[in-house]
C-alpha positions as CSV (number, residue, x, y, z in Angstrom):
1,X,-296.6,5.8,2.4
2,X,-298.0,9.3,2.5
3,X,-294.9,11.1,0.9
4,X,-295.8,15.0,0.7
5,X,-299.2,16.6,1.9
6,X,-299.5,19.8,0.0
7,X,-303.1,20.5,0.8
8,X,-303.3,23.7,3.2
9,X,-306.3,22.9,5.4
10,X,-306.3,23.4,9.0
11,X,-308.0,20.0,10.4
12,X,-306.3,16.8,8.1
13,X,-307.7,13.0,8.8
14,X,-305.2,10.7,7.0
15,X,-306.6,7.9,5.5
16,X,-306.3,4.3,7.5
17,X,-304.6,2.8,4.5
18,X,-301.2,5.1,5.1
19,X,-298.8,2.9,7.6
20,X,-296.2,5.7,7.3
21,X,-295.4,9.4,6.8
22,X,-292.7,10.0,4.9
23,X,-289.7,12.3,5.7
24,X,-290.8,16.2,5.8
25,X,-294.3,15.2,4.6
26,X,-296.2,17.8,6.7
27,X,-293.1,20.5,6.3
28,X,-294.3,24.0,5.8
29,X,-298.0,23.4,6.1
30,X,-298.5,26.5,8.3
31,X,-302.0,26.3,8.1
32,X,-302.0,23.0,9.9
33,X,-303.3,23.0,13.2
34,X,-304.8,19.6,13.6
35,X,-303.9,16.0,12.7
36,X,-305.5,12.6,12.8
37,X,-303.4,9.6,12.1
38,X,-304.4,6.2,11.9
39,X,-304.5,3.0,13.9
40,X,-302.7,1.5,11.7
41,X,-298.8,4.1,11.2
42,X,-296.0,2.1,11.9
43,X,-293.5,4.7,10.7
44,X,-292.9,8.3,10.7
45,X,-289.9,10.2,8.9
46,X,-287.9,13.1,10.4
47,X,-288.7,16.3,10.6
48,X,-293.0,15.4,9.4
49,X,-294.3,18.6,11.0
50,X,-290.9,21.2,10.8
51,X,-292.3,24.8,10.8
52,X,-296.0,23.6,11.6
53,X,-296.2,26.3,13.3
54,X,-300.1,26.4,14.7
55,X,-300.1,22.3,14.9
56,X,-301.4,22.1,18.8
57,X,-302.9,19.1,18.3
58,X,-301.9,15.4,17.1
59,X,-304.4,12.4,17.7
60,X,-303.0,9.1,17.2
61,X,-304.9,6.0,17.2
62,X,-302.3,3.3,16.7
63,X,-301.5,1.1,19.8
64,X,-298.2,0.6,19.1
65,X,-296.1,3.6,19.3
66,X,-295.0,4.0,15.3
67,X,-291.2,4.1,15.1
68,X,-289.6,7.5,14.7
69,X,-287.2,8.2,12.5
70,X,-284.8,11.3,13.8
71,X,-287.2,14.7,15.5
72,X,-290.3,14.9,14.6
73,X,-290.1,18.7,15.6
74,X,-293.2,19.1,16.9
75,X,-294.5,22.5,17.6
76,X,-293.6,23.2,21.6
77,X,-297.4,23.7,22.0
78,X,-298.5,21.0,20.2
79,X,-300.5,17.9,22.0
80,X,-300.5,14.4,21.3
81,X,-303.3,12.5,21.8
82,X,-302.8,8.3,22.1
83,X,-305.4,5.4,23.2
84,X,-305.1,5.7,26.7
85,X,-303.6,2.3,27.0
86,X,-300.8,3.1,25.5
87,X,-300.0,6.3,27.0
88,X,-297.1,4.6,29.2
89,X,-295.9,3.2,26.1
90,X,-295.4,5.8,24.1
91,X,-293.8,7.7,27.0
92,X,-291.5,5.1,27.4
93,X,-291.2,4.8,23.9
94,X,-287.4,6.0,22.2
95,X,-288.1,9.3,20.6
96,X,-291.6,9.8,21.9
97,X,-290.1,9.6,25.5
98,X,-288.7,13.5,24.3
99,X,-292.3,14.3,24.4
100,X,-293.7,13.0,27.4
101,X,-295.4,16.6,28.4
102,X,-297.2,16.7,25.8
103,X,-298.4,13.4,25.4
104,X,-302.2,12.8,26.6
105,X,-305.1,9.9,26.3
106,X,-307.0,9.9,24.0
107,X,-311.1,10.3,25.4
């Protein structure tokens, strides 16, 4: 579980061993303006990107839309990016249904 990223670049790949983001684990990372996360997340915690203020982009390789616990409060300009055959999924999806404008396949 990736608990508390503290680094304060603008582009972040996390690992493809993480399988979840832990509550407030991208919180206050105002620098961050791009996120990769891998196939493999099963799980993110509430509130992982509050006051991510330049995040506009999320790409998200897992299939399976990862369960969301609480908001995520993404950005209201922020993109997420999913496998294209999963985009009706994660539109569908509890929780990632609130973000179904911003949710786009992956090329």
């Amino acid at each position: 579980m990736l608990v508390k990223y503290k680094d304060k670049a603008k582009v972040v790949t996390i690992p493809a061993s993480v399988t979840s983001i832990g509550e407030k684990a991208f919180t206050w990372r105002k620098s961050l303006a791009s996120i990769n996360l891998p196939a493999g997340l099963t799980c993110i915690g509430e509130e992982a990107f509050e006051e991510c203020e330049i995040l506009s982009s999320i790409s998200l390789y897992a299939q399976k839309p990862p369960t969301v616990v609480g908001d995520l409060y993404l950005p209201a300009s922020v993109y997420v990016y999913v496998p294209v055959a999963s985009l009706n999924a994660y539109r569908n999806e509890p929780q990632w249904d609130l973000y179904g404008d911003s949710l786009r396949a992956l090329s």
